[in-house]
C-alpha positions in Angstrom: 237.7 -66.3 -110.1 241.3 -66.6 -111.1 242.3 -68.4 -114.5 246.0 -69.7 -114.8 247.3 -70.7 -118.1 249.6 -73.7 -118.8 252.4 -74.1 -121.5 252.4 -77.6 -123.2 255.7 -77.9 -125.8 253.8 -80.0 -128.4 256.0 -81.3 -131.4 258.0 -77.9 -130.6 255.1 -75.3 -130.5 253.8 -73.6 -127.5 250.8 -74.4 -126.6 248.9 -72.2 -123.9 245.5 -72.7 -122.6 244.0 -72.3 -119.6 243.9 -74.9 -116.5 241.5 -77.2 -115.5 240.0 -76.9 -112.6 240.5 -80.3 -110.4 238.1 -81.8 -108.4 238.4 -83.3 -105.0 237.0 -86.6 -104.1 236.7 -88.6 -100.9 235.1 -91.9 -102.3 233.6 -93.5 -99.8 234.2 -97.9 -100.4 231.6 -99.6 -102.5 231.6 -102.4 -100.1 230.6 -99.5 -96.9 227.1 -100.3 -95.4 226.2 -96.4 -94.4 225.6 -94.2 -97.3 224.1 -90.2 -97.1 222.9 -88.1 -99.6 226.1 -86.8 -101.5 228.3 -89.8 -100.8 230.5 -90.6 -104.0 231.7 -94.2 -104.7 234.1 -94.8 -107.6 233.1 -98.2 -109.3 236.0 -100.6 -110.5 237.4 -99.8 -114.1 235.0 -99.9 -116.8 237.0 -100.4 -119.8 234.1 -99.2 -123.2 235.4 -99.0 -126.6 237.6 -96.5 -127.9 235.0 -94.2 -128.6 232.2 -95.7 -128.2 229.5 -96.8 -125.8 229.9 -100.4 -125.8 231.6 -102.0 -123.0 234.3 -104.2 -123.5 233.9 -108.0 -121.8 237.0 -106.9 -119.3 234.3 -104.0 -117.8 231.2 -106.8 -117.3 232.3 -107.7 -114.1 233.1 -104.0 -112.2 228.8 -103.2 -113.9 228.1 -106.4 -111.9 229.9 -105.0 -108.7 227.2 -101.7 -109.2 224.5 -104.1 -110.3 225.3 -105.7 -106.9 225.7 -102.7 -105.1 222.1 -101.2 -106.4 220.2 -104.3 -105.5 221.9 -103.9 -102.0 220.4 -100.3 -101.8 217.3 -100.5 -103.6 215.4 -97.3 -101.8 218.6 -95.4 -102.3 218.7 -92.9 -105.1 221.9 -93.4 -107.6 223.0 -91.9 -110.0 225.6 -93.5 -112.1 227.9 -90.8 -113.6 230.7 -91.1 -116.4 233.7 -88.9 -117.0 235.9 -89.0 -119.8 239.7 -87.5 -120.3 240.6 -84.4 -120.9 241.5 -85.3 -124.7 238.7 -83.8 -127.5 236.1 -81.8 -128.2 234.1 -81.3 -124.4 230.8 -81.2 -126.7 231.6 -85.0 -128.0 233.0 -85.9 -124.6 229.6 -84.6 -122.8 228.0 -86.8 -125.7 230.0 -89.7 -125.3 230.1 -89.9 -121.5 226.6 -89.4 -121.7 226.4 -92.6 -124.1 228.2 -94.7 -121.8 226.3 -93.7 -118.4 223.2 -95.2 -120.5 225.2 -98.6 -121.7 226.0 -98.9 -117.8 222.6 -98.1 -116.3 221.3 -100.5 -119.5 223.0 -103.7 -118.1 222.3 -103.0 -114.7 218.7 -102.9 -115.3 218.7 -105.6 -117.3 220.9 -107.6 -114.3 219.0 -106.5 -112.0 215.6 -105.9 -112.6 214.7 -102.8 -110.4 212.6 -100.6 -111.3 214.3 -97.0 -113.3 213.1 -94.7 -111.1 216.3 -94.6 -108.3 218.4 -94.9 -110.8 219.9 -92.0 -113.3 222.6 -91.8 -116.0 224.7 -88.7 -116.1 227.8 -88.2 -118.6 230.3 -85.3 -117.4 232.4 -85.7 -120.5 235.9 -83.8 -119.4 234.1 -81.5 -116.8 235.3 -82.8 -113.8 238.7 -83.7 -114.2 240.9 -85.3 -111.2 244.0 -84.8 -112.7 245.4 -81.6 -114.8 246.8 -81.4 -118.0 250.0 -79.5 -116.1 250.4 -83.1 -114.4 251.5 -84.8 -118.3 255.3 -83.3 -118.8 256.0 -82.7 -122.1 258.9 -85.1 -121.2 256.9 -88.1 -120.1 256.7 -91.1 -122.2 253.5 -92.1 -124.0 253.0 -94.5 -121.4 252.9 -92.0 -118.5 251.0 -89.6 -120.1 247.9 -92.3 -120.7 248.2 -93.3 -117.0 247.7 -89.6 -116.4 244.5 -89.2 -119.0 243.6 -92.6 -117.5 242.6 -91.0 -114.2 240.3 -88.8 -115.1 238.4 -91.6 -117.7 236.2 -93.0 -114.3 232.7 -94.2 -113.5 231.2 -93.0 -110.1 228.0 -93.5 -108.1 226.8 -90.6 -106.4 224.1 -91.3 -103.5 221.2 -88.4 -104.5 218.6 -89.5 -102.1 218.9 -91.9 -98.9 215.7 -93.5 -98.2 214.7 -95.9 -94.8 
């Protein structure tokens, strides 16, 4: 496996340390009919408290979209997963992410009523970024670089089990 190192000019030090690794997603449309095993949908933006697990009121209706997605899928298995930004320590970011994926699945439970057992939390903290860090010049305004972070803060439903 080959590791390449970025440069980040910081405040005028050098900053080198090596680059994420980027995943690739083809999200298949939360609205689509035919899911299989595998199939990864990326809910509407979430927006939780800086730092927290709590979801802000402007994220109640995208949980409703899965809460309405779940009850149209009831055999499937789903797993609601939560990824944070790059940003922090990846030990609090696993914790927080992990925090969050249980605040979702928490409402939608409560929405919905269905039984836990086809549906699983999962925080990925900053392990599965979409975007790299090489992608926020040292030039770009603040503004920019949060759009770029902003990417990789996500919730996604994966399909683990399809069942007729």
């Amino acid at each position: 496996m080959k590791v390449y190192f970025i440069s980040l000019m910081l405040l005028g030090m050098s900053l080198r340390m090596p680059a994420q690794t980027l995943v690739k997603r083809n999200y298949k449309p939360i609205n689509d009919t035919v899911f299989k095993a595998g199939d990864i949908i990326k809910a509407p933006n979430i927006w939780f408290q800086f730092g927290a697990c709590g979801i802000l009121p402007e994220g109640k209706d995208s949980v409703q979209l899965i809460a309405d997605f779940v009850l149209k899928h009831p055999k499937h298995k789903i797993e609601i997963g939560v990824h944070t930004d790059i940003r922090g320590n990846k030990t609090a970011n696993l914790k927080l992410s992990q925090c969050r994926a249980d605040s979702v699945l928490a409402i939608v439970l409560k929405v919905t009523g269905i039984s836990p057992k086809n549906i699983v939390a999962k925080g990925y903290g900053s392990t599965q970024p979409l975007v790299d860090a090489r992608s926020v010049g040292a030039r770009a305004s603040l503004e920019e670089q949060e759009m770029v972070y902003f990417k990789n803060k996500r919730v996604e439903l994966k399909i683990l089990e399809v069942s007729k």
